[in-house]
FIPADO-579415 format. One record per residue (C-alpha): residue in three letters; x, y, z negated. Coordinates in pm, whole numbers. Layout:
N
  res       u       v       w
  ALA       X       Y       Z
...
% end
This chain:
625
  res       u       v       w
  UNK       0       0       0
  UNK     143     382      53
  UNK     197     516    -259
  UNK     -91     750    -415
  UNK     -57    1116    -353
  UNK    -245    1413    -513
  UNK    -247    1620    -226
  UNK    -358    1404       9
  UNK    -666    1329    -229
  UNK    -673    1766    -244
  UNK    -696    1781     124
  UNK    -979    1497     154
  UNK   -1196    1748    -107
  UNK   -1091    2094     146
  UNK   -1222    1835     432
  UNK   -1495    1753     242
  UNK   -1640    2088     134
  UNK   -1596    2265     491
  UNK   -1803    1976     653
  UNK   -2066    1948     360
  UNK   -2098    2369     309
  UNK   -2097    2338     762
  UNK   -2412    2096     763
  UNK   -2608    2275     495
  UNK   -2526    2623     587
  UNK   -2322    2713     907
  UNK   -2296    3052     838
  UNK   -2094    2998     508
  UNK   -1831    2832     730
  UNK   -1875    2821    1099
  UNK   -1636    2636    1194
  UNK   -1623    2346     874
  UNK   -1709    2082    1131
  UNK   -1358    2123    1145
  UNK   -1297    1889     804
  UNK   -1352    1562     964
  UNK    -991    1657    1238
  UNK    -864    1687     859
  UNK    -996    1346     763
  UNK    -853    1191    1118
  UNK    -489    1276    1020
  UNK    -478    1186     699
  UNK    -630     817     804
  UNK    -376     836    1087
  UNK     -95     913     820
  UNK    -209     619     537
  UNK    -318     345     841
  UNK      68     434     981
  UNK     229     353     668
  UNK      43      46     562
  UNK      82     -97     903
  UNK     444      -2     971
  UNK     539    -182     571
  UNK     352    -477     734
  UNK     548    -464    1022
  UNK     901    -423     904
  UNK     854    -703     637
  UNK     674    -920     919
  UNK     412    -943     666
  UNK     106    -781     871
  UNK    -193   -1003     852
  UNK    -466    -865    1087
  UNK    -709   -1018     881
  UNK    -642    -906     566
  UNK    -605    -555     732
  UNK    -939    -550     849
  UNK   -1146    -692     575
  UNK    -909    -471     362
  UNK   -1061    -181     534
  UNK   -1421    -301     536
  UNK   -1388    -397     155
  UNK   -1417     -19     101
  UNK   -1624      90     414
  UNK   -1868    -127     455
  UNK   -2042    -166      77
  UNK   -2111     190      39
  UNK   -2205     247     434
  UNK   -2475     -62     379
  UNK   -2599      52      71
  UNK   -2667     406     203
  UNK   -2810     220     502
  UNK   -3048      23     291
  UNK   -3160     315      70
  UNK   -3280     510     397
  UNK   -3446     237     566
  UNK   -3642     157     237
  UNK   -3722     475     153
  UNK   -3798     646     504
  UNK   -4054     306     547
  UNK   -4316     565     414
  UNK   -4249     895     483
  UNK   -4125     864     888
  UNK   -4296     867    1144
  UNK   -4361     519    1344
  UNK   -4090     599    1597
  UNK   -3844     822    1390
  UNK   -3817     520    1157
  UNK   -3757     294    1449
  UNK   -3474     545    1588
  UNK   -3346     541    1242
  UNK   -3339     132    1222
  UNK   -3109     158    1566
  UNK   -2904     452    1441
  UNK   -2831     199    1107
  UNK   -2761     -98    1308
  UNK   -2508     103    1565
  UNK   -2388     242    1222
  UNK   -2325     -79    1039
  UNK   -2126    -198    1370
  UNK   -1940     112    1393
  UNK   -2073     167    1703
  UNK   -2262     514    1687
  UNK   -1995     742    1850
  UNK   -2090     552    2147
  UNK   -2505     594    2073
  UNK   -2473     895    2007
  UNK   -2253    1042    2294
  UNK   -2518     828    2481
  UNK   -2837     995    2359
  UNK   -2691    1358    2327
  UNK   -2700    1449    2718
  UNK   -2914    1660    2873
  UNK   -3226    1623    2692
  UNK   -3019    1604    2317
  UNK   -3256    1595    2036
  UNK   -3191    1821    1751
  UNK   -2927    1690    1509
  UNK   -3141    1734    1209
  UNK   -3349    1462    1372
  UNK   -3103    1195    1308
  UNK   -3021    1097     933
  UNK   -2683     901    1003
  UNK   -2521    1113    1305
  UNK   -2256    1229    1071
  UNK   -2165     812    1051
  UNK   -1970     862    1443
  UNK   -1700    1017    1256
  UNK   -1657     656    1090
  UNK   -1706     499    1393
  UNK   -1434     636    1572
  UNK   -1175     566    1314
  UNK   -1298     225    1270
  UNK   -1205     150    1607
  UNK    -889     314    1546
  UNK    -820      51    1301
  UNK    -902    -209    1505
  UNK    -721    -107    1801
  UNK    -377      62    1670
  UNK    -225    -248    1477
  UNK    -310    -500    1754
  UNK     -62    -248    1984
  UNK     203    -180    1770
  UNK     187    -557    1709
  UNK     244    -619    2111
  UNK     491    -342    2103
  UNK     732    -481    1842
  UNK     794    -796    2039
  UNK     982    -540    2320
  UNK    1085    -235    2151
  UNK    1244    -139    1810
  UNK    1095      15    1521
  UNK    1270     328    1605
  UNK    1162     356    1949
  UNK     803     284    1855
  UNK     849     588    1606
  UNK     972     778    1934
  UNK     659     622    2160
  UNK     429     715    1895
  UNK     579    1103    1925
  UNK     531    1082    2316
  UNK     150     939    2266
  UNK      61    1207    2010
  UNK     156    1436    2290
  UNK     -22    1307    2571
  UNK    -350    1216    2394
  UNK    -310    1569    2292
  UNK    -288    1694    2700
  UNK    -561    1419    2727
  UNK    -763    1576    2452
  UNK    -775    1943    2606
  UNK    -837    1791    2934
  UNK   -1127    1576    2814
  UNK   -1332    1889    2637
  UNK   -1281    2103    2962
  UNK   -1456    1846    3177
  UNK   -1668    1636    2938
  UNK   -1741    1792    2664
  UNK   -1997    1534    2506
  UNK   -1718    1242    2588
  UNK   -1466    1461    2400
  UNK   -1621    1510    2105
  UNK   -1783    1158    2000
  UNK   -1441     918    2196
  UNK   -1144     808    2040
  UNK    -949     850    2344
  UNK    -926    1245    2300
  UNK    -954    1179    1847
  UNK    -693     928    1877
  UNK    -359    1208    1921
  UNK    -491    1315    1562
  UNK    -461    1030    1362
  UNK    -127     958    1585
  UNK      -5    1296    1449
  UNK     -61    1160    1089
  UNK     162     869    1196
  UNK     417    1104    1317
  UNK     397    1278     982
  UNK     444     969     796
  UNK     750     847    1007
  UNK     926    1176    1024
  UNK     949    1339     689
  UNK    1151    1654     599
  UNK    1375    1725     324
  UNK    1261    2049     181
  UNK    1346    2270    -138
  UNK    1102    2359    -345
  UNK    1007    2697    -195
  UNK    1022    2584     159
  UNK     767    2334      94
  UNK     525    2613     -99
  UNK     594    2791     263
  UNK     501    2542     456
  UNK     211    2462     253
  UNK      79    2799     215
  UNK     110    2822     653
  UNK    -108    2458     679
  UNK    -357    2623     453
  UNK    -387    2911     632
  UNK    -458    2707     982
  UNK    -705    2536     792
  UNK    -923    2816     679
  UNK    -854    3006     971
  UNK   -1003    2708    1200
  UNK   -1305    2713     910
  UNK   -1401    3098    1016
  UNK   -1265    3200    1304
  UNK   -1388    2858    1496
  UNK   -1785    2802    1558
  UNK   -2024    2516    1697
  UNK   -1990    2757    2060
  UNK   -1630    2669    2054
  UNK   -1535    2350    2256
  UNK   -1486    2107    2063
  UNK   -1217    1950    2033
  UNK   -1013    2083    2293
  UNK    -707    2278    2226
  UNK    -843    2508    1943
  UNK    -843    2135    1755
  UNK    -428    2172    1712
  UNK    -499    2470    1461
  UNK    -632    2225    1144
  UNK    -483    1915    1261
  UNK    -133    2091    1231
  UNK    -213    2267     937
  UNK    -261    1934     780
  UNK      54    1786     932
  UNK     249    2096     734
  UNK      88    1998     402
  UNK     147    1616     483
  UNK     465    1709     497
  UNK     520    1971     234
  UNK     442    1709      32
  UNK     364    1918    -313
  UNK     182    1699    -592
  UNK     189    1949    -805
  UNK      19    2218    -628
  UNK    -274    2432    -731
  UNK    -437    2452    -403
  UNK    -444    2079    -386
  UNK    -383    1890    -766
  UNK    -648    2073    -904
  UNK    -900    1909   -1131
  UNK   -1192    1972    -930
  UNK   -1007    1891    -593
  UNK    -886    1589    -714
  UNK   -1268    1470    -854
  UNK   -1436    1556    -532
  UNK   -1123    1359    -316
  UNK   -1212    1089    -547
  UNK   -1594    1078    -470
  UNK   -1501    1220     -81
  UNK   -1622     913     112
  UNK   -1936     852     -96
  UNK   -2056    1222    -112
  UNK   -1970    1261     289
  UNK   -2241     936     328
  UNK   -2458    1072     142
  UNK   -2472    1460     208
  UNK   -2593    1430     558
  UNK   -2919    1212     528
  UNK   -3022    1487     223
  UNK   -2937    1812     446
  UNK   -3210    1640     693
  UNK   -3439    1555     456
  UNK   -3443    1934     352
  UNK   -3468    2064     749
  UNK   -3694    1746     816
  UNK   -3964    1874     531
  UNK   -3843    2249     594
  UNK   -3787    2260     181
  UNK   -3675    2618      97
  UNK   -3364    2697    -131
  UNK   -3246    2327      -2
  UNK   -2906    2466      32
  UNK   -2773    2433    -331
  UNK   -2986    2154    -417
  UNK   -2893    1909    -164
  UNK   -2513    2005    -200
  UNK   -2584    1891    -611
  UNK   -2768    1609    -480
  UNK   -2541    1492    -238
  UNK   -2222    1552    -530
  UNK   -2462    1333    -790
  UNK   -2568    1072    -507
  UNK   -2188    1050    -390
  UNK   -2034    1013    -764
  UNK   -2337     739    -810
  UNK   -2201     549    -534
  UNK   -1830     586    -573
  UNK   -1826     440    -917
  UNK   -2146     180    -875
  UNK   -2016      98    -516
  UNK   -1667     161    -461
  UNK   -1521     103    -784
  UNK   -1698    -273    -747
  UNK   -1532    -407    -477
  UNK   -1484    -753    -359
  UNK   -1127    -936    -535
  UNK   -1237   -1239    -287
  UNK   -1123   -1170      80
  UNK   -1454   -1433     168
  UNK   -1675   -1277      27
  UNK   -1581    -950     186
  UNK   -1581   -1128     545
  UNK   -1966   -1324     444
  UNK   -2089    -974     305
  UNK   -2001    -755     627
  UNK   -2107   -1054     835
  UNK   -2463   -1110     677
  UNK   -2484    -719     662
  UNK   -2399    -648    1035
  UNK   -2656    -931    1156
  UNK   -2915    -807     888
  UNK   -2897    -433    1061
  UNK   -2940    -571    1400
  UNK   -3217    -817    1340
  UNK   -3404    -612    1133
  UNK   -3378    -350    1426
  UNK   -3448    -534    1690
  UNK   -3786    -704    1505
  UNK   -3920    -301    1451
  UNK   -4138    -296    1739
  UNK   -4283    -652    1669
  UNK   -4341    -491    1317
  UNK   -4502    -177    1430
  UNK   -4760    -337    1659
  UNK   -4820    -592    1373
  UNK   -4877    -367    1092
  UNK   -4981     -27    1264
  UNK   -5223    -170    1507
  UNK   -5124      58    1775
  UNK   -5167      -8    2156
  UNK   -4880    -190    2289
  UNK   -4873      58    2604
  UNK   -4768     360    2351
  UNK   -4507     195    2151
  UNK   -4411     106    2491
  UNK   -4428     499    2579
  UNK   -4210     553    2273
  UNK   -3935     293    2337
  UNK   -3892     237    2721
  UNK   -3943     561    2878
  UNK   -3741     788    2616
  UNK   -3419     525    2669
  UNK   -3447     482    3053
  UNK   -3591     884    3102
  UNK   -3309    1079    3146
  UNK   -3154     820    3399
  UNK   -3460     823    3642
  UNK   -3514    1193    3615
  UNK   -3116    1227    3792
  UNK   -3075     938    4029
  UNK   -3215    1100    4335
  UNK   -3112    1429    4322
  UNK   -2754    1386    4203
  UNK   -2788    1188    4557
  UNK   -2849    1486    4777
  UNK   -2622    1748    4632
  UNK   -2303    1652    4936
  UNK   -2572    1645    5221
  UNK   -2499    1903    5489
  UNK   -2668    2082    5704
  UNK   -2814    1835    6023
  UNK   -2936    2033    6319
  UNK   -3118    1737    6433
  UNK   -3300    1673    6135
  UNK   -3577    1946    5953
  UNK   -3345    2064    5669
  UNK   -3466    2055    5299
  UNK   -3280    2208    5004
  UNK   -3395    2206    4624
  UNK   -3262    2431    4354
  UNK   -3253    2380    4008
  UNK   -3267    2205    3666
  UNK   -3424    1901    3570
  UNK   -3667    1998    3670
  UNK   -3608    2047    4028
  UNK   -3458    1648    3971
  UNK   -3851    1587    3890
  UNK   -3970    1759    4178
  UNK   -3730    1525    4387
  UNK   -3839    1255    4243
  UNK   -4252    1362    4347
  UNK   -4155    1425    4710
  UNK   -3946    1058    4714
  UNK   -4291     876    4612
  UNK   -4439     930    4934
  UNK   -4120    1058    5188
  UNK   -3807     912    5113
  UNK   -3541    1146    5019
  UNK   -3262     909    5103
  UNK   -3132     799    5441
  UNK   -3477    1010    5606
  UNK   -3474     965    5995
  UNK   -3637    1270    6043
  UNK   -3570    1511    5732
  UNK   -3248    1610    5598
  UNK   -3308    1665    5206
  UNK   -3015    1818    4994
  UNK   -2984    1977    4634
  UNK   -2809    2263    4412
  UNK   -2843    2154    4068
  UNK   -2797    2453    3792
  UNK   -2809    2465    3362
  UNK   -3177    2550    3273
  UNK   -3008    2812    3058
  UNK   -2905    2999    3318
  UNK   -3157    3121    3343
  UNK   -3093    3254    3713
  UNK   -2968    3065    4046
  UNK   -2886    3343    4232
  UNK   -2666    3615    4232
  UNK   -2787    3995    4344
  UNK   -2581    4288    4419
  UNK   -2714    4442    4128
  UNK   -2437    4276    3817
  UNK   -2604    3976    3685
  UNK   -2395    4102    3359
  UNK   -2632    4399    3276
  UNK   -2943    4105    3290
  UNK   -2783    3853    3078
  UNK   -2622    4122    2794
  UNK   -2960    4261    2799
  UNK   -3070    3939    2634
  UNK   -2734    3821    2469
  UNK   -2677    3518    2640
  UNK   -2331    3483    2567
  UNK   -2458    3457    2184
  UNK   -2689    3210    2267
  UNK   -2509    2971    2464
  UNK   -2123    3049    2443
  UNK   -1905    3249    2616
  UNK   -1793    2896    2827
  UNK   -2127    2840    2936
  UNK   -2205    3145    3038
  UNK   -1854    3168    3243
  UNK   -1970    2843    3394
  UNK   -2294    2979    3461
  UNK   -2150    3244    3677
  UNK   -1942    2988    3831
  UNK   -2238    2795    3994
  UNK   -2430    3143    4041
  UNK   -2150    3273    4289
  UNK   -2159    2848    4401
  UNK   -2516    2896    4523
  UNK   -2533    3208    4629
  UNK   -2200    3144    4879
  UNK   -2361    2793    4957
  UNK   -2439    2813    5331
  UNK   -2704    2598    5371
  UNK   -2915    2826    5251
  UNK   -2943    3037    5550
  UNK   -2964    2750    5794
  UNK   -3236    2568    5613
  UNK   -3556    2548    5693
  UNK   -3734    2490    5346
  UNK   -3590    2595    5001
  UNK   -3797    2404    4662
  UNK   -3739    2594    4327
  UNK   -3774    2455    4057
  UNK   -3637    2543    3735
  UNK   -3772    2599    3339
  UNK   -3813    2954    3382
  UNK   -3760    3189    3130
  UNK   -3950    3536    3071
  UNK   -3673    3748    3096
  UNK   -3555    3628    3404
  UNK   -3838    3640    3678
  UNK   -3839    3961    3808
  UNK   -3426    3872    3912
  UNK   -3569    3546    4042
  UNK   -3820    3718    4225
  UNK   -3541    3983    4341
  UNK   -3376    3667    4450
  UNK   -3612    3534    4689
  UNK   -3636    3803    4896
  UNK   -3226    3884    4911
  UNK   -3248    3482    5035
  UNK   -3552    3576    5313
  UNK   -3349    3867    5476
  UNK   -3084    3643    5504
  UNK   -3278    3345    5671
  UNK   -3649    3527    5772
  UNK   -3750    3171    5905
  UNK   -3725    2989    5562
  UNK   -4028    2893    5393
  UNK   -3943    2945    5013
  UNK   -4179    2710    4787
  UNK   -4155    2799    4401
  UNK   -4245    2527    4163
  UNK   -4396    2611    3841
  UNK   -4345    2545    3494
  UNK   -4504    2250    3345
  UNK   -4475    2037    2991
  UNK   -4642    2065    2677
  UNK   -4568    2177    2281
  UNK   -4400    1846    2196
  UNK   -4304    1528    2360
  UNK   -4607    1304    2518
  UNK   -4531    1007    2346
  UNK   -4543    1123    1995
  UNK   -4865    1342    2096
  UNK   -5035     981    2203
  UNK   -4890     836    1850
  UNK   -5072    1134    1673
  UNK   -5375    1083    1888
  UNK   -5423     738    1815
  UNK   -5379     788    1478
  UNK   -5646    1063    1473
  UNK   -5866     905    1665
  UNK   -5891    1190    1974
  UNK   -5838    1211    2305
  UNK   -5455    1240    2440
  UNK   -5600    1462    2731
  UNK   -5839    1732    2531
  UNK   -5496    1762    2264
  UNK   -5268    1805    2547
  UNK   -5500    2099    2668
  UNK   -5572    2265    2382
  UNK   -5135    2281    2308
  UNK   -5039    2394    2647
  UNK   -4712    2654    2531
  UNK   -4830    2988    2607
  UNK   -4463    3067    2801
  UNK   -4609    2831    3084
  UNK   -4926    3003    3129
  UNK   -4770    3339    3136
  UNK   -4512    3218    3393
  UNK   -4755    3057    3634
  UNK   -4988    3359    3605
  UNK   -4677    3608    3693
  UNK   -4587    3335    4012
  UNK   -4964    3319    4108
  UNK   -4996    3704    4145
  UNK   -4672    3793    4340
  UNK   -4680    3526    4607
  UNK   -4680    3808    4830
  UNK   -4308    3833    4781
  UNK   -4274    3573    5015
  UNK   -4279    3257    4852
  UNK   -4535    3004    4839
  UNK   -4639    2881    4460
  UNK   -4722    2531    4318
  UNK   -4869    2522    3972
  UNK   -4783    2181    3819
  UNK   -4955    2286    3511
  UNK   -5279    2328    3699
  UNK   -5159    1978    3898
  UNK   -5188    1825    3559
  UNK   -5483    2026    3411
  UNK   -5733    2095    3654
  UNK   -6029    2101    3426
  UNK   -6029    2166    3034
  UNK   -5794    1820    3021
  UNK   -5432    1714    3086
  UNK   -5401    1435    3318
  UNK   -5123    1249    3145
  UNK   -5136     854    3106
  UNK   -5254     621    3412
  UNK   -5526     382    3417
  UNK   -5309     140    3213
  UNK   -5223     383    2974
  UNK   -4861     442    3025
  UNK   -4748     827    3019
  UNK   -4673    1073    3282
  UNK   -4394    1207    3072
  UNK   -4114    1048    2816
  UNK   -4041    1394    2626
  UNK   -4236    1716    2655
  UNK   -4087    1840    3019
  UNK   -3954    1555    3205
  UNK   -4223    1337    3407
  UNK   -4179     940    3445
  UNK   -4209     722    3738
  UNK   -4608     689    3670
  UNK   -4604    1096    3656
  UNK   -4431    1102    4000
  UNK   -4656     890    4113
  UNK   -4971    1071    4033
  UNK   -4839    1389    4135
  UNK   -4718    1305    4459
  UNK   -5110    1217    4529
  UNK   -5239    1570    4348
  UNK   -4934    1803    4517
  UNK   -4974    1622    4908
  UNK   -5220    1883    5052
  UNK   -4996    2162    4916
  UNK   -4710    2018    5081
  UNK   -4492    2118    5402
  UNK   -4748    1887    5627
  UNK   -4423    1844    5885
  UNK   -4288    1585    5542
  UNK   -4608    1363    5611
  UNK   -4603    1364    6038
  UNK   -4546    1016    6167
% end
């Protein structure tokens, strides 16, 4: 074992209380997500030294490594687990509890980095929504552990101990390049993968194999400097900063200075309180998560210094009930983590089996609530992320769409009855742009004065907005727009940005006067369908009069603003009126299955019925034989 040190147990408590004082109250310290880079290093710096005694003694047993590890992971992780399930059984929601029950079991199997970089595209539910999305952070270093011994392991049979140390500088370094690279490009990738985490727990390796010799005063120096990175990353750093990127280097080096200072006996660090809440850091960082949603889940008000004492007494409960009872028997560690793991997955997989049994409701809307929100996202792309290469054909008629997702959805109406895809006759193509954007287009008049009227660098980060520009100037340069015959746009519009839009259109119809311009309109409703038809049944009303009598107000305002200036040479289709014709939404078939998976985004049944409803407002040159 690497021998205990006092300011490695002080730096687990600074992790600790920028994460827990992040999640319960951002604006304390904006950037505290910050804490679990601390965390990384210091696992990379204790895993290095425990595996590297193994290795030079030829003494490393994998096994005993990893049950080691899940001795003192996997109790408290379970029992946390456990506790939610049990509890959340009657208080949740049908389908919240059953997205909780898969969150535990890709928990339990260290898997949730990869669930949640999964769910968190596009359509991202808020984070508030899911009690154990802090539990990626584990994840990630659990397949650290997994992974870094079995390499240095095949390693030591060609190379020296020396020139692993001398590898391991040379990885730290590229994972690093790897890291910045990563957040540029994909962002959601970089922040839940250990490929672009992994040069930070390598850095705590290099920190354990390269230690410096310091007096007394040069290691107060060098601690005061990590220190300083550290808070400075905790308030100068916010959730609008890419994440990790290369802002990450600030903490993580700041932590490799105090790793190396080395001071036990300093104040910042070997204080009494420090060294209690480094003590208790795992068990409170389970726990402080689940009760900072349970306050934002219930909207509870003063939650803020309640749940941080809860989450201190809940964490101290399980650290010395828990922790301090761990397993002396290596078998029962490896039977405990075994039954656990197939316990989480089972009981999982059996929820929807236990819904229909004990709830009673209609197969067709659990159905709503578990195929079509997994699968959603997926459909709504596939077609249009097909189209956006396609050039202009002059023997073809030429058909461009512009916009979000929901442009993708309009793509996927048109394919129901004309095929979008290898069309002998029509030539479709695409321009896909961020719903908060806001704009596609860009006019003489500076698109700057628009979007600082509003503060949409505030709202969605500087690098968003820069990239918003980007496709702007994309679009607006794109030349198929002047040689084609019918432009679709489709977007989530905002209020603040239709008279540009509108601005837009006619720039676009001086520039190609033979373009018919077709605008689609906002549709959707207050909340996602399938939960609406879970609340229906449960009420005992009809999906289609509650759907109506919710319709968001922005829509209606939108459509109405469309409707009246169609003399701006556009043509208008109002898919809320597509869906709503008469006092009642349209939205489940015949068999019951819904026309949309969220609140926005239509399924394959809601192309299908709309592809019947928008046909007579509809180019009729897409229908000639």
């Amino acid at each position: 074992m690497v021998k205990f040190r006092n300011d490695i147990n002080g730096l687990r408590a600074i992790a600790l209380i920028a994460v827990v004082l992040f999640h319960f109250n951002p604006s304390i310290a904006p950037g505290g997500f910050a804490g679990v880079d601390i965390f990384f290093v210091i696992s990379g710096f204790l895993m290095t030294g425990i595996i590297f005694k193994g290795l030079n003694t030829d003494s490393l047993n994998l096994a005993d490594f990893y049950l080691c590890r899940a001795n003192r992971i996997i109790p408290p992780l379970a029992a946390l687990c456990f506790i939610l399930l049990f509890v959340t059984w009657f208080i949740l929601p049908p389908f919240d509890y059953l997205t909780l029950g898969k969150h535990a079991a890709s928990s339990i199997t260290f898997l949730s980095n990869i669930t949640y970089f999964y769910e968190s595209g596009y359509f991202d539910a808020s984070a508030y929504e899911k009690w154990l999305l802090h539990t990626w952070s584990l994840s990630v270093e659990w397949q650290f552990y997994i992974i870094y011994p079995i390499i240095l392991l095949f390693l030591k049979r060609y190379l020296s101990l020396e020139n692993l140390k001398r590898l391991l500088i040379v990885a730290t370094i590229l994972g690093y390049i790897f890291c910045v690279v990563a957040t540029e490009r994909w962002p959601t990738f970089a922040y839940y993968s250990l490929p672009t985490r992994a040069w930070e727990m390598l850095l705590g390796g290099v920190a354990y194999f390269y230690p410096i010799k310091l007096h007394e005063n040069q290691k107060r120096l060098l601690e005061i400097i990590g220190i300083t990175l550290i808070l400075l990353s905790f308030t100068l750093t916010s959730k609008m900063t890419p994440w990790p990127g290369y802002v990450a280097c600030v903490p993580v080096f700041g932590t490799y200075l105090i790793l190396l200072s080395n001071r036990e006996t300093s104040i910042f660090t070997n204080n009494r309180l420090f060294q209690t809440l480094g003590t208790w850091s795992y068990s409170i960082y389970l726990w402080h998560w689940p009760i900072a949603v349970y306050g934002v889940y219930y909207q509870l008000d003063n939650w803020v210094p309640i749940g941080i004492v809860l989450s201190v007494v809940f964490g101290a409960l399980s650290y010395y009930l828990i922790e301090q009872n761990q397993f002396e028997n290596r078998k029962k560690t490896l039977v405990f983590t075994l039954i656990t793991t197939l316990a989480f997955v089972v009981f999982y997989k059996s929820t929807p089996f236990l819904l229909y049994q004990i709830s009673g409701m209609p197969k067709q809307i659990i159905a709503a609530n578990l195929d079509q929100s997994d699968k959603g996202e997926l459909y709504t792309w596939q077609m249009m992320n097909t189209l956006k290469n396609n050039k202009i054909d002059n023997n073809k008629l030429n058909v461009m769409f512009i916009g979000d997702s929901q442009s993708a959805d309009f793509v996927n109406v048109i394919n129901e009855k004309v095929s979008v895809i290898n069309n002998d006759r029509i030539n479709f193509m695409a321009q896909k742009i961020s719903a908060k954007c806001g704009v596609f287009y860009h006019l003489p008049e500076p698109l700057n004065a628009l979007y600082d009227k509003i503060n949409l660098s505030e709202n969605i980060g500087e690098k968003k907005l820069l990239k918003c520009a980007a496709k702007i100037r994309e679009i607006t340069a794109d030349s198929r727009l002047i040689n084609t015959d019918f432009i679709f746009l489709a977007m989530n519009w905002r209020n603040w940005s239709l008279d540009y839009n509108l601005d837009a259109i006619k720039q676009i119809k001086q520039k190609n006067p033979q373009v018919k311009i077709y605008i689609i309109g906002n549709k959707g409703m207050h909340k996602p369908l399938p939960i609406i038809m879970v609340n229906a049944f449960k009420d005992d009303q009809d999906v289609s009069e509650v759907v109506f009598k919710s319709l968001p107000e922005t829509n209606i305002k939108n459509n109405d603003f469309f409707r009246k200036n169609q003399n701006s040479g556009y043509q208008f289709i109002n898919m809320t009126y597509a869906f709503c014709p008469v006092k009642k939404c349209n939205v489940v078939d015949k068999t019951g299955l819904p026309f949309y998976y969220d609140e926005v985004h239509i399924t394959k049944q809601g192309a299908m019925y709309l592809s019947d409803r928008l046909k007579p407002l509809l180019p009729p040159e897409f229908y000639a034989p």
